[in-house]
PDB file of N, H, CA, C and O in Angstrom:
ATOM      1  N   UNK A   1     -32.562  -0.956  -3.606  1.00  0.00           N
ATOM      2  CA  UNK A   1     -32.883  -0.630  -2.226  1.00  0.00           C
ATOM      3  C   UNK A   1     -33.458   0.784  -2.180  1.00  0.00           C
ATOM      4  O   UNK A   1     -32.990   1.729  -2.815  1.00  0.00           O
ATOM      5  N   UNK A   2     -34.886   0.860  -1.089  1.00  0.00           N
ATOM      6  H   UNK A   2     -35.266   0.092  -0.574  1.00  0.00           H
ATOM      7  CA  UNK A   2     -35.218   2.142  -1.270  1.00  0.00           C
ATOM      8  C   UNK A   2     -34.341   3.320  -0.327  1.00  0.00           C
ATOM      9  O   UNK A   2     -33.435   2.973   0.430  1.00  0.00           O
ATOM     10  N   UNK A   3     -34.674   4.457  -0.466  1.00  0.00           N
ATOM     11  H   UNK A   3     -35.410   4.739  -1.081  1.00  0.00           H
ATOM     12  CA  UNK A   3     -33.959   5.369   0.336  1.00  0.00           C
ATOM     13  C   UNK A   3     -34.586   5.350   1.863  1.00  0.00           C
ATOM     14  O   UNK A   3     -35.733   5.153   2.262  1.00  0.00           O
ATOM     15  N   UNK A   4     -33.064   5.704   2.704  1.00  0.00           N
ATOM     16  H   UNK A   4     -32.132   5.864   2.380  1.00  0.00           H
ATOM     17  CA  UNK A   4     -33.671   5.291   3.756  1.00  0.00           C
ATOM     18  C   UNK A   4     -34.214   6.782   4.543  1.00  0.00           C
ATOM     19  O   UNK A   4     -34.653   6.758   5.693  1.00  0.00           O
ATOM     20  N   UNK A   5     -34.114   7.942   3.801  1.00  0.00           N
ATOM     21  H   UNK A   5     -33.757   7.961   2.867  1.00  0.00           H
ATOM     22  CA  UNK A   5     -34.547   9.291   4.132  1.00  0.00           C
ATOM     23  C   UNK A   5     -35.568   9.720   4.590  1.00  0.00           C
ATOM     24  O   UNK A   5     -35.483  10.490   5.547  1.00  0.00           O
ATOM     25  N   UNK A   6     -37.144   9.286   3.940  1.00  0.00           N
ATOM     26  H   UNK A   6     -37.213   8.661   3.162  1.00  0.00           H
ATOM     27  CA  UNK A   6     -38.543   9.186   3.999  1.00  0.00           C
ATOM     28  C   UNK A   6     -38.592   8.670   5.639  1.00  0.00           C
ATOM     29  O   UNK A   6     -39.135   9.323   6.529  1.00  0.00           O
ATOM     30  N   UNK A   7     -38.006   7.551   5.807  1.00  0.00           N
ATOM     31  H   UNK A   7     -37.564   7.020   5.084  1.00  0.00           H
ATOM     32  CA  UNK A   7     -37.772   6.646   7.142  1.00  0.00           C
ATOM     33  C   UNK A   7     -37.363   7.584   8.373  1.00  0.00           C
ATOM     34  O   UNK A   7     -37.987   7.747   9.421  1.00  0.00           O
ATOM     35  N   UNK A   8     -36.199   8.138   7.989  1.00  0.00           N
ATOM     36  H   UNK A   8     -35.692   8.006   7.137  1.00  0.00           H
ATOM     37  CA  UNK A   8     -35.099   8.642   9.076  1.00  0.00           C
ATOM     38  C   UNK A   8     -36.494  10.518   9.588  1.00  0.00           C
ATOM     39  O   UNK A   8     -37.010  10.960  10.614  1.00  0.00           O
ATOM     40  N   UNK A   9     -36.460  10.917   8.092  1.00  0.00           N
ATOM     41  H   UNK A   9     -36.041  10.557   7.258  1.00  0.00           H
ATOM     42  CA  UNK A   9     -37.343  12.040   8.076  1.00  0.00           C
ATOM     43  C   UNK A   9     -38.739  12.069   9.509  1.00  0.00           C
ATOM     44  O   UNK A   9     -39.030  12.867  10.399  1.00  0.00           O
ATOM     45  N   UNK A  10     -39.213  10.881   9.100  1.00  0.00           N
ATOM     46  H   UNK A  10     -38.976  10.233   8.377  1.00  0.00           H
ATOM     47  CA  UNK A  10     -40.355  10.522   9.508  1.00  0.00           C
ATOM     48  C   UNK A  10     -40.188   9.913  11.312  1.00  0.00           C
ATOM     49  O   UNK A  10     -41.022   9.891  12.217  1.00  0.00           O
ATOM     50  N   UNK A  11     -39.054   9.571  11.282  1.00  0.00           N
ATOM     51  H   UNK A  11     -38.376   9.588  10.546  1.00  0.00           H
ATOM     52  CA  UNK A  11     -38.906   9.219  12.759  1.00  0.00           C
ATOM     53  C   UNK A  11     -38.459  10.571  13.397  1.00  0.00           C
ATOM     54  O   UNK A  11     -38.585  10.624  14.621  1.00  0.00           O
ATOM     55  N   UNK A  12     -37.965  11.659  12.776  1.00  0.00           N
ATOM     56  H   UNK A  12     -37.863  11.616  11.782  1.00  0.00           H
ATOM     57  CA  UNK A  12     -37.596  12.961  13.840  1.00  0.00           C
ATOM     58  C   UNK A  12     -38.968  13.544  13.650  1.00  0.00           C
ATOM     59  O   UNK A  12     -39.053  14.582  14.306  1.00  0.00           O
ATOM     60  N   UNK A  13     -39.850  13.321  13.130  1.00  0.00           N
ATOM     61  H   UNK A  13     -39.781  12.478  12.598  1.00  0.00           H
ATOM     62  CA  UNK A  13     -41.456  13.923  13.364  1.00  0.00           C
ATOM     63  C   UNK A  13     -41.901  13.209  14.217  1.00  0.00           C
ATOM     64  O   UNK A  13     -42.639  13.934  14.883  1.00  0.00           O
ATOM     65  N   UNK A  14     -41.912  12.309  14.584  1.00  0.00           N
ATOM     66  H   UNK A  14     -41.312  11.720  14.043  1.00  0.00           H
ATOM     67  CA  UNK A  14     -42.237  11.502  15.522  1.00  0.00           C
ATOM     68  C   UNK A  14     -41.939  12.157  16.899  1.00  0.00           C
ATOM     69  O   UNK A  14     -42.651  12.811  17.661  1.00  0.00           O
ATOM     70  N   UNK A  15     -40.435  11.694  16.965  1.00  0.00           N
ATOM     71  H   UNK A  15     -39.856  11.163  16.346  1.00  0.00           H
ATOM     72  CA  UNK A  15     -40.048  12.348  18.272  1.00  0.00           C
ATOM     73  C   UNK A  15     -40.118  13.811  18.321  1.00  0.00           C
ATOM     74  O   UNK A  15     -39.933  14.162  19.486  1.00  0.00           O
ATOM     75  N   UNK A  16     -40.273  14.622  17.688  1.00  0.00           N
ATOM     76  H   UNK A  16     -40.423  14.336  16.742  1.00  0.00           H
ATOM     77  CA  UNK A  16     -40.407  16.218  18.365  1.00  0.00           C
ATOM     78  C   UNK A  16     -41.842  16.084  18.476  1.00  0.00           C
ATOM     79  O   UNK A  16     -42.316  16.442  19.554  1.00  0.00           O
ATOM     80  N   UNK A  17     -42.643  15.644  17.590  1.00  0.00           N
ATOM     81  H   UNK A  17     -42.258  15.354  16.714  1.00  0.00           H
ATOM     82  CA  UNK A  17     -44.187  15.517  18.122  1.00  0.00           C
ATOM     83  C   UNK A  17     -44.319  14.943  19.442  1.00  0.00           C
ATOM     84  O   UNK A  17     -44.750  15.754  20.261  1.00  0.00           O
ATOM     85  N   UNK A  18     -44.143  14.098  19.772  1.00  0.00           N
ATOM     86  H   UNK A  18     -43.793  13.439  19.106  1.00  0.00           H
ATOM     87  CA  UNK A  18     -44.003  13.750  20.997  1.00  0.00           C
ATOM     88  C   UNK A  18     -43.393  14.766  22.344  1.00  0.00           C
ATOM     89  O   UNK A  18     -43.868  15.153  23.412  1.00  0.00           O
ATOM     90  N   UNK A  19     -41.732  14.983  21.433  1.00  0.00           N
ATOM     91  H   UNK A  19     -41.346  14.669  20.565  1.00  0.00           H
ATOM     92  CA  UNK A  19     -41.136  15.588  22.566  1.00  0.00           C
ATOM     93  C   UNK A  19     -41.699  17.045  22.663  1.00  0.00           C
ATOM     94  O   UNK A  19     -42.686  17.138  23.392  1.00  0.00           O
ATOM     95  N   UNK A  20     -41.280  18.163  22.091  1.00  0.00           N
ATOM     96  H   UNK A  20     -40.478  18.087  21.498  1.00  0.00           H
ATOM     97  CA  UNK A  20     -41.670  19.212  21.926  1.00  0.00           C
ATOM     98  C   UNK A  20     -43.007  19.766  23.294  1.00  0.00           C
ATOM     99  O   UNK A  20     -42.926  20.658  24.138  1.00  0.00           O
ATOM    100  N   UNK A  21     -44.239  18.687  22.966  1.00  0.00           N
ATOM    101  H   UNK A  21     -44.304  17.962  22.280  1.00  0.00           H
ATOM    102  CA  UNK A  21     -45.502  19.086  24.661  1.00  0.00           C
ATOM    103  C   UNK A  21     -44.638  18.662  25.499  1.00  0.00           C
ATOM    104  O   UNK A  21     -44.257  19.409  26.401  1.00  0.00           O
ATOM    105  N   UNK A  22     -44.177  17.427  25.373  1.00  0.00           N
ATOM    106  H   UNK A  22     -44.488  16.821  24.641  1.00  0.00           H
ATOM    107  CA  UNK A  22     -43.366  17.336  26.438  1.00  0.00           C
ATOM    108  C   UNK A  22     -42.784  18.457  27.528  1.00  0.00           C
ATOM    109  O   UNK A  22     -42.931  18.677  28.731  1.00  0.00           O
ATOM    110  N   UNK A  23     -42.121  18.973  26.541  1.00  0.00           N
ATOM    111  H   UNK A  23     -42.002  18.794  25.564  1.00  0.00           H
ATOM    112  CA  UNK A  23     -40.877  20.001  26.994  1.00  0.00           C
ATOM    113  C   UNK A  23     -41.919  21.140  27.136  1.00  0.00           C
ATOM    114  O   UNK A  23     -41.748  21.726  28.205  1.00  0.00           O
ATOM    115  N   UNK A  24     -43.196  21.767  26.227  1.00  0.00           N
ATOM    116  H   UNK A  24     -43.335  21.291  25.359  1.00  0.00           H
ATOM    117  CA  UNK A  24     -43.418  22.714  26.939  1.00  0.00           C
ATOM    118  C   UNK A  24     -44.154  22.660  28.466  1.00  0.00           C
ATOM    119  O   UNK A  24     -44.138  23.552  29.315  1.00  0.00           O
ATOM    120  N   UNK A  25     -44.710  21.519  28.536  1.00  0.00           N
ATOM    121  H   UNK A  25     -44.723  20.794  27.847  1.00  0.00           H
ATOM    122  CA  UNK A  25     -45.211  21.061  29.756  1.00  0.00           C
ATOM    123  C   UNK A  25     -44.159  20.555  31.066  1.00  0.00           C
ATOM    124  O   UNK A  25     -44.460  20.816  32.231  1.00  0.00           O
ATOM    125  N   UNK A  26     -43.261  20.018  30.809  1.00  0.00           N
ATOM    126  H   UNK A  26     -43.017  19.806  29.863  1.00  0.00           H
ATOM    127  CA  UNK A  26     -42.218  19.576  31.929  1.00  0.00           C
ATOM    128  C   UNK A  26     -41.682  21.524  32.287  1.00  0.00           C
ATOM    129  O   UNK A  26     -41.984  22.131  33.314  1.00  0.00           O
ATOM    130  N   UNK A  27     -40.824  22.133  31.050  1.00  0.00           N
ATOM    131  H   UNK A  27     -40.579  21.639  30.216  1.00  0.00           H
ATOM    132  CA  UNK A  27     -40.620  23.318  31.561  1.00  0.00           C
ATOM    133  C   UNK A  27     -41.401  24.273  31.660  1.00  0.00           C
ATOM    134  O   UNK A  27     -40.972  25.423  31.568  1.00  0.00           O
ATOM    135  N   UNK A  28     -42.548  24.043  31.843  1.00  0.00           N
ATOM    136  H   UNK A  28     -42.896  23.108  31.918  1.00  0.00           H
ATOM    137  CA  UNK A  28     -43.482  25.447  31.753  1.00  0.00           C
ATOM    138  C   UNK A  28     -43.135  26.291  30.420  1.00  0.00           C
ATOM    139  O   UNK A  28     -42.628  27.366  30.739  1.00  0.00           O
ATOM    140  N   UNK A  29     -43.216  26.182  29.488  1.00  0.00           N
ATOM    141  H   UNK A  29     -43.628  25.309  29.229  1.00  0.00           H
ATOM    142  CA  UNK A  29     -43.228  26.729  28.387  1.00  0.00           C
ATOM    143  C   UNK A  29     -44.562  26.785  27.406  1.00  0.00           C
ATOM    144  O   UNK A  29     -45.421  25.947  27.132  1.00  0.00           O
ATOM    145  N   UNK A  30     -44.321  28.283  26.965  1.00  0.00           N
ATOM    146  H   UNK A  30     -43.623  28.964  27.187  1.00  0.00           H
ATOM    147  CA  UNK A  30     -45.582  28.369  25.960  1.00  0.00           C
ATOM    148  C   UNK A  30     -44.971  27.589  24.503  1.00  0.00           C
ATOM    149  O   UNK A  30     -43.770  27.326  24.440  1.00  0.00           O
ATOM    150  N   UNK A  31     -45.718  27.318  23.585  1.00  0.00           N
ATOM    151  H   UNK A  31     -46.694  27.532  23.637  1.00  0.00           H
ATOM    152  CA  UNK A  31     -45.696  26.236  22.532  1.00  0.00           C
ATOM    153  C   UNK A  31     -44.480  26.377  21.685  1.00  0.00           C
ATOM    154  O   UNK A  31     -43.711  25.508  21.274  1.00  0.00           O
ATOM    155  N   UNK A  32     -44.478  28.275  21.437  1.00  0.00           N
ATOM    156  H   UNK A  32     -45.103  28.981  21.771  1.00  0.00           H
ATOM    157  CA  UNK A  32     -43.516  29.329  20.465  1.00  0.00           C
ATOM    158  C   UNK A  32     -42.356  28.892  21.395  1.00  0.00           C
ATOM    159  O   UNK A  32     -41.347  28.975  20.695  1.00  0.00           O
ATOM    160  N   UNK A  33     -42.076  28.545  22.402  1.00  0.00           N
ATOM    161  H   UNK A  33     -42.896  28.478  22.970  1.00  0.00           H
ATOM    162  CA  UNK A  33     -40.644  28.732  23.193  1.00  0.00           C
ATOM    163  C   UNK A  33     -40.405  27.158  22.988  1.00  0.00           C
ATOM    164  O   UNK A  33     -39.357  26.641  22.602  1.00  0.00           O
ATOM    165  N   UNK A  34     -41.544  26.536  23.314  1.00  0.00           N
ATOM    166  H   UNK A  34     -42.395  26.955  23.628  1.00  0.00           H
ATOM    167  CA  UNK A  34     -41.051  25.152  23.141  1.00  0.00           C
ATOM    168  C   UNK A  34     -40.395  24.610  21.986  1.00  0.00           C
ATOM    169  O   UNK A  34     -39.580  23.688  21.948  1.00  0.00           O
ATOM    170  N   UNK A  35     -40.954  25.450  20.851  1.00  0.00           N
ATOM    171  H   UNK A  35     -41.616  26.199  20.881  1.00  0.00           H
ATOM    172  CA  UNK A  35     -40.162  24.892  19.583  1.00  0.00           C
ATOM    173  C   UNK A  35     -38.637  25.757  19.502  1.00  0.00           C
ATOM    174  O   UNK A  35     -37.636  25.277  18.970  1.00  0.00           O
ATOM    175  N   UNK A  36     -38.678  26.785  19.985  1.00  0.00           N
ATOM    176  H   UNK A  36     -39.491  27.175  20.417  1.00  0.00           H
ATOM    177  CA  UNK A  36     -37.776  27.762  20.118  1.00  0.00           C
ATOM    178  C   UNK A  36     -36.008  26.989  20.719  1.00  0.00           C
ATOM    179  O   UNK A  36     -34.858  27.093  20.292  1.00  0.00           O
ATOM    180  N   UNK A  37     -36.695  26.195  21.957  1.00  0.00           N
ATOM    181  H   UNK A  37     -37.629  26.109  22.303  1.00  0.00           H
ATOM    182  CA  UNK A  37     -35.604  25.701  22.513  1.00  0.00           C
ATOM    183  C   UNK A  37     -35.211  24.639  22.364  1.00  0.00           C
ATOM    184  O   UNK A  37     -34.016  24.346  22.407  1.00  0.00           O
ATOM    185  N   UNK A  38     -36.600  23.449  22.053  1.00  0.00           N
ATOM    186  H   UNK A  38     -37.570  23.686  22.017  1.00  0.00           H
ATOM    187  CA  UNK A  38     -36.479  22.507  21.564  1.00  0.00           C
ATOM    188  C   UNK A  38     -36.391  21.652  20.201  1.00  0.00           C
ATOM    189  O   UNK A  38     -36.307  20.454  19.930  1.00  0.00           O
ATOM    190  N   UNK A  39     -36.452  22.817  19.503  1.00  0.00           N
ATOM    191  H   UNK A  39     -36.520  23.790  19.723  1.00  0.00           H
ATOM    192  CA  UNK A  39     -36.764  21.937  17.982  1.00  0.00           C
ATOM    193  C   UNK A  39     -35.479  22.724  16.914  1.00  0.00           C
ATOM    194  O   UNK A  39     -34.655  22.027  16.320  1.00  0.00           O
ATOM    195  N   UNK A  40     -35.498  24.532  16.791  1.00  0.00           N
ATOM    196  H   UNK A  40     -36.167  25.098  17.273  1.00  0.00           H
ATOM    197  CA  UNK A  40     -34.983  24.940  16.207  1.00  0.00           C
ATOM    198  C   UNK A  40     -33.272  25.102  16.195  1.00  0.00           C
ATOM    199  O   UNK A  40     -32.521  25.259  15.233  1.00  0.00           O
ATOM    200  N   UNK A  41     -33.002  25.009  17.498  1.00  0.00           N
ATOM    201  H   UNK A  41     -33.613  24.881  18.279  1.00  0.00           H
ATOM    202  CA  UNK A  41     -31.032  24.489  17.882  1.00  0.00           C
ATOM    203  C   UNK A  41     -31.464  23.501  17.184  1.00  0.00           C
ATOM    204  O   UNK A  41     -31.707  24.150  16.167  1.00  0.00           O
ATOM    205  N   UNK A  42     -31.842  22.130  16.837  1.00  0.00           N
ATOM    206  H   UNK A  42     -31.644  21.603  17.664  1.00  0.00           H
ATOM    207  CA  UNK A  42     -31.525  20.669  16.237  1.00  0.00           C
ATOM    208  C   UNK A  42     -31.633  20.552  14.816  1.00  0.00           C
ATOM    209  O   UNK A  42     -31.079  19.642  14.200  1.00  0.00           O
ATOM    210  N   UNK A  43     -32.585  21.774  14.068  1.00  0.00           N
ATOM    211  H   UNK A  43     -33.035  22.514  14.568  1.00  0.00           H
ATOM    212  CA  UNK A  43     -32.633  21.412  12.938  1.00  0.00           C
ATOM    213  C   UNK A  43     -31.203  21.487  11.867  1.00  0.00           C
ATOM    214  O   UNK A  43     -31.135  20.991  10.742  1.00  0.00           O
ATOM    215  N   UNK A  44     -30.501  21.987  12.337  1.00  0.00           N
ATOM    216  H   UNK A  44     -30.557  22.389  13.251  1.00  0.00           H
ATOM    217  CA  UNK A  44     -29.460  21.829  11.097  1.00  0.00           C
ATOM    218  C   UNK A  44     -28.485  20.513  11.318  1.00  0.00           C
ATOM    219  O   UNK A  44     -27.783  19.899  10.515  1.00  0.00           O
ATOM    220  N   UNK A  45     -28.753  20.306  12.903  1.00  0.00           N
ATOM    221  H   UNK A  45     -29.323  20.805  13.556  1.00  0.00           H
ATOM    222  CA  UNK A  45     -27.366  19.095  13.036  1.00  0.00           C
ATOM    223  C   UNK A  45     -28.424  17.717  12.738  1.00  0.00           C
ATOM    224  O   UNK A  45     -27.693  16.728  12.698  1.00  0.00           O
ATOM    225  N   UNK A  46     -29.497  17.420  12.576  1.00  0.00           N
ATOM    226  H   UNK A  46     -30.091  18.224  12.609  1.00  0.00           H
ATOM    227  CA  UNK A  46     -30.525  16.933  12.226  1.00  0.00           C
ATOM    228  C   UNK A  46     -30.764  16.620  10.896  1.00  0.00           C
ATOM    229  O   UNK A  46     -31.230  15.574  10.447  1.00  0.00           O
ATOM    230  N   UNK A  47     -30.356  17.751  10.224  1.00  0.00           N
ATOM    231  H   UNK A  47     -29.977  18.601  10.589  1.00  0.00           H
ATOM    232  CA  UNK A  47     -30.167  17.344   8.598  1.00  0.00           C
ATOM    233  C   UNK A  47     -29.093  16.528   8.201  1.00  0.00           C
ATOM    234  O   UNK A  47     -29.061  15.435   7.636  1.00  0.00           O
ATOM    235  N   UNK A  48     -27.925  17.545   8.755  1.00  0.00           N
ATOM    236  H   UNK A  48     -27.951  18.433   9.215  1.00  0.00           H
ATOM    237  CA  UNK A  48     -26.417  16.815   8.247  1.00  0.00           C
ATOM    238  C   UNK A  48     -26.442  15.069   8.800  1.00  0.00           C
ATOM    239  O   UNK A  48     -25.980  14.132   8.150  1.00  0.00           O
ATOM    240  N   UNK A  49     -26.978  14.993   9.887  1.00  0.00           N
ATOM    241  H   UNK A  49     -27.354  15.755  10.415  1.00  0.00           H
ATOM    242  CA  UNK A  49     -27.285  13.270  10.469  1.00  0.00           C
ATOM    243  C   UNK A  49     -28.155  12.942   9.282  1.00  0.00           C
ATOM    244  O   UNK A  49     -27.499  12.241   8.511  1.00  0.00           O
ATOM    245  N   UNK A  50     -28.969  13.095   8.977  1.00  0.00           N
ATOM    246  H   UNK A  50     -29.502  13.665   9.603  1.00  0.00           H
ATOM    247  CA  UNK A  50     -30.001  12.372   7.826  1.00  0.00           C
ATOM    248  C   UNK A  50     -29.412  12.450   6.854  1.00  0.00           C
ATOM    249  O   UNK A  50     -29.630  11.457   6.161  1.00  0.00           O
ATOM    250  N   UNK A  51     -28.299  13.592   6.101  1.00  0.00           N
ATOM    251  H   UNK A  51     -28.122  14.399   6.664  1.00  0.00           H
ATOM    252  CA  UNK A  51     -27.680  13.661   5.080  1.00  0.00           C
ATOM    253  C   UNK A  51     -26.591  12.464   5.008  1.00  0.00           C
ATOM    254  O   UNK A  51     -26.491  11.857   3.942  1.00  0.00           O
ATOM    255  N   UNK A  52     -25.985  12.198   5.818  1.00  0.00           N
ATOM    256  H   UNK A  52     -26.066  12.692   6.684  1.00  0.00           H
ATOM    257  CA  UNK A  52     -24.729  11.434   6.742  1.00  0.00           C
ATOM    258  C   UNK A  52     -25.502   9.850   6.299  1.00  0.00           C
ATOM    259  O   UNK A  52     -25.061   8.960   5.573  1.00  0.00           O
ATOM    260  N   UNK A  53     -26.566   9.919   6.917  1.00  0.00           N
ATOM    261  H   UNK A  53     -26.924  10.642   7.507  1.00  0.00           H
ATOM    262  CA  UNK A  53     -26.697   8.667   7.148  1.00  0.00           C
ATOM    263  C   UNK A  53     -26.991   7.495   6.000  1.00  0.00           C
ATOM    264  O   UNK A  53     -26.778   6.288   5.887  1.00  0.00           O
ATOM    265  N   UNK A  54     -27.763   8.830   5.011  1.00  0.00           N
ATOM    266  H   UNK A  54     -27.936   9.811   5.102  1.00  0.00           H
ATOM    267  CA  UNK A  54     -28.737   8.509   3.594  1.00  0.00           C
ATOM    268  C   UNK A  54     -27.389   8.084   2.848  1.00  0.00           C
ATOM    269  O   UNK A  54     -27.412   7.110   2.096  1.00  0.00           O
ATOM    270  N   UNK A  55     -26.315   8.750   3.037  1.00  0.00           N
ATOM    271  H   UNK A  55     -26.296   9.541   3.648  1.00  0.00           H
ATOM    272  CA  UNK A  55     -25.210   8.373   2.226  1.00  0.00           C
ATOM    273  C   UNK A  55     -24.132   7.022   2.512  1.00  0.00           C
ATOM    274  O   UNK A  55     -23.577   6.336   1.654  1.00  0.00           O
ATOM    275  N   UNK A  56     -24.046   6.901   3.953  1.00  0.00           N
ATOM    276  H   UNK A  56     -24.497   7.459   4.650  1.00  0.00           H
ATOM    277  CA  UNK A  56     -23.285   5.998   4.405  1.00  0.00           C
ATOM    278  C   UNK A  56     -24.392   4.855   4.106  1.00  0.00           C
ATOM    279  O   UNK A  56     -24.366   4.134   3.108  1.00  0.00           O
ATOM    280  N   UNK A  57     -25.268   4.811   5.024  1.00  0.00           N
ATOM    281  H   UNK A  57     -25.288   5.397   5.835  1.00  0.00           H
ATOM    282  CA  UNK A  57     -26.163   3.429   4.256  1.00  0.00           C
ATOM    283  C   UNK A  57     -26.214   2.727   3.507  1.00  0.00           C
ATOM    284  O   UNK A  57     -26.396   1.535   3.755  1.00  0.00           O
ATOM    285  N   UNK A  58     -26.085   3.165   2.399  1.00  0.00           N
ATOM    286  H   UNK A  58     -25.937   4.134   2.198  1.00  0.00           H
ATOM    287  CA  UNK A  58     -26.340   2.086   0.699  1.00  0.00           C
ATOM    288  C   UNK A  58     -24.579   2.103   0.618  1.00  0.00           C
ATOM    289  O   UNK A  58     -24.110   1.115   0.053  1.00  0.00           O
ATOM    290  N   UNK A  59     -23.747   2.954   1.040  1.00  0.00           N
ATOM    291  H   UNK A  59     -24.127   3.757   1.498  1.00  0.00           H
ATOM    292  CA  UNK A  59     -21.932   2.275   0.793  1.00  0.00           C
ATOM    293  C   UNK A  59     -22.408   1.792   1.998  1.00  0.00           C
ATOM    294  O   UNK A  59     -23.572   2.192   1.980  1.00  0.00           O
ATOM    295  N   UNK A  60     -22.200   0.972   3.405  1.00  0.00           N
ATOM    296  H   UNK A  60     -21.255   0.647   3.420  1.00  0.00           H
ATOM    297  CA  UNK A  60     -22.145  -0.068   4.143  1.00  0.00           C
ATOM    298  C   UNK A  60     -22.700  -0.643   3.621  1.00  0.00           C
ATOM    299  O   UNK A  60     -21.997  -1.652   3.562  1.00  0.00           O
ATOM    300  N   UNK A  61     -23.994  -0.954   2.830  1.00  0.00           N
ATOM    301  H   UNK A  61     -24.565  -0.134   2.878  1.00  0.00           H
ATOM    302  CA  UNK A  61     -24.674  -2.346   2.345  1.00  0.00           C
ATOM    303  C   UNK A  61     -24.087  -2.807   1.110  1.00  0.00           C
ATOM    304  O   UNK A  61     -24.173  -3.993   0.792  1.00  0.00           O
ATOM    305  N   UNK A  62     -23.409  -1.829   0.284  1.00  0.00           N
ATOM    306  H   UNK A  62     -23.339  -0.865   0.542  1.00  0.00           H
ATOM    307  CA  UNK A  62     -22.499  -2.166  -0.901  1.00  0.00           C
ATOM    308  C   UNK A  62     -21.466  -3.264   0.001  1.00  0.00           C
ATOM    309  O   UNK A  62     -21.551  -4.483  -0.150  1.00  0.00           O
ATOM    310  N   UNK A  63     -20.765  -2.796   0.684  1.00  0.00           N
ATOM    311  H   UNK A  63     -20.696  -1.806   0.807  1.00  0.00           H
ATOM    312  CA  UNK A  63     -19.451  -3.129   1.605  1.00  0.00           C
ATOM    313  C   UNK A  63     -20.146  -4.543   1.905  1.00  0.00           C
ATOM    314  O   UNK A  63     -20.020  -5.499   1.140  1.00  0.00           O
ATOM    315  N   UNK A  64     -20.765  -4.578   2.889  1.00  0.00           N
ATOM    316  H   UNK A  64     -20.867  -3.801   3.510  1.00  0.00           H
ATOM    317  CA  UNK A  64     -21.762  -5.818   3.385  1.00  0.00           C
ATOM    318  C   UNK A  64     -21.954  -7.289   2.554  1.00  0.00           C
ATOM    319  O   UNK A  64     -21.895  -8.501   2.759  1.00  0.00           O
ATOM    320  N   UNK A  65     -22.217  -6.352   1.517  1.00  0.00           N
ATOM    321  H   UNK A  65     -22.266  -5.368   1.351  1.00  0.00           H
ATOM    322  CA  UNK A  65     -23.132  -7.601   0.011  1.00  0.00           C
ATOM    323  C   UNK A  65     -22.074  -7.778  -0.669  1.00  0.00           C
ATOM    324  O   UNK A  65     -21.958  -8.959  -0.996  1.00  0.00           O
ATOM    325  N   UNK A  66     -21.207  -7.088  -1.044  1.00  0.00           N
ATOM    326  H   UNK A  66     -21.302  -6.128  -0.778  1.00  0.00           H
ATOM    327  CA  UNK A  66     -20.301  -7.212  -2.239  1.00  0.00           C
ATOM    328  C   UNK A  66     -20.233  -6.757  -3.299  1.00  0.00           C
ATOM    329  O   UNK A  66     -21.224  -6.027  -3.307  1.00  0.00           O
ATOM    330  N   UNK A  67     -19.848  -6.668  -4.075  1.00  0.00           N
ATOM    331  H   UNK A  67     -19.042  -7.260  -4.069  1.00  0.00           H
ATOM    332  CA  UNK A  67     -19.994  -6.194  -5.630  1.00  0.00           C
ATOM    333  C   UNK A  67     -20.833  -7.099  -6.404  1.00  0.00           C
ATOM    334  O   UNK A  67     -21.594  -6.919  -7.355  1.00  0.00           O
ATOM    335  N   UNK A  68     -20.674  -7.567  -6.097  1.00  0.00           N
ATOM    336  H   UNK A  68     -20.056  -7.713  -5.324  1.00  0.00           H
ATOM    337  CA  UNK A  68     -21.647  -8.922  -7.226  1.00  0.00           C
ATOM    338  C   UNK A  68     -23.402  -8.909  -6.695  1.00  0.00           C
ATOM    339  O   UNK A  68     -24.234  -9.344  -7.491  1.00  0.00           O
ATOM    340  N   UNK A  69     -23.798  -8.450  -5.493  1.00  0.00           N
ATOM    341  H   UNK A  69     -23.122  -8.097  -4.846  1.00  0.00           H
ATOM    342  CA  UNK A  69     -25.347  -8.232  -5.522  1.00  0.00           C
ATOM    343  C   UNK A  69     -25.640  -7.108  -5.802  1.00  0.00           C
ATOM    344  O   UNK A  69     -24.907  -6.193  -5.426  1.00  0.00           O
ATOM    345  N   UNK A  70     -26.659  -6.884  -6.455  1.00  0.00           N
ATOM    346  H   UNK A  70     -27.255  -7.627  -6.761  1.00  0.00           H
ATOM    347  CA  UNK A  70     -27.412  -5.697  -7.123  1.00  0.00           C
ATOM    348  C   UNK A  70     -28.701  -5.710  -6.135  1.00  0.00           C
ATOM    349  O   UNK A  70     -29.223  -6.676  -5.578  1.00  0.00           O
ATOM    350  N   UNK A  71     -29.063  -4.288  -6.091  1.00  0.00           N
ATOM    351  H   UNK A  71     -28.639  -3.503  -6.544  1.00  0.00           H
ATOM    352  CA  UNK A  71     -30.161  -4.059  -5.632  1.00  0.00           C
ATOM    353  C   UNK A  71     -31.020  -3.286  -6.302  1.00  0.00           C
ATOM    354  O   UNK A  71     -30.565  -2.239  -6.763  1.00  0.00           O
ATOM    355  N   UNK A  72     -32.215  -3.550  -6.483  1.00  0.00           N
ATOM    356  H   UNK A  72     -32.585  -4.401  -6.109  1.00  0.00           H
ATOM    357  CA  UNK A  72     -33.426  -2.426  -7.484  1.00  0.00           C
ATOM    358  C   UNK A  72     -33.593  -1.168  -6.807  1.00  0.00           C
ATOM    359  O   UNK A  72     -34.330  -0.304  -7.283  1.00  0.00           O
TER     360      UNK A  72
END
């Protein structure tokens, strides 16, 4: 099974691309503040979730499948 990190990575680029104009446009914010308020508070609890998740993932699908299926 591949990692599901690349995945998880790639969907929080998504949403701050998205969100981020958002936010500087809903609050009147210049671009530097928008990432300021919106992006840089999230990056560390953002990792530990992707860290969290990359790990629990493949043990729930162990749990799931059993011992006896293998995955490449």
């Amino acid at each position: 099974m591949r990692s599901s990190v690349p995945q998880m990575l790639a969907a929080s680029v998504v949403i701050y691309t998205f969100g981020l104009p958002w936010l500087a446009v809903a609050a009147d914010l210049d671009p530097g503040r928008a990432v300021a308020k919106g992006l840089l508070p999230f990056l560390v609890g953002d990792a530990v979730k992707l860290l969290l998740a990359a790990t629990a993932l493949p043990l729930a699908w162990r749990l799931v499948n059993g011992p006896s299926v293998r995955h490449r």
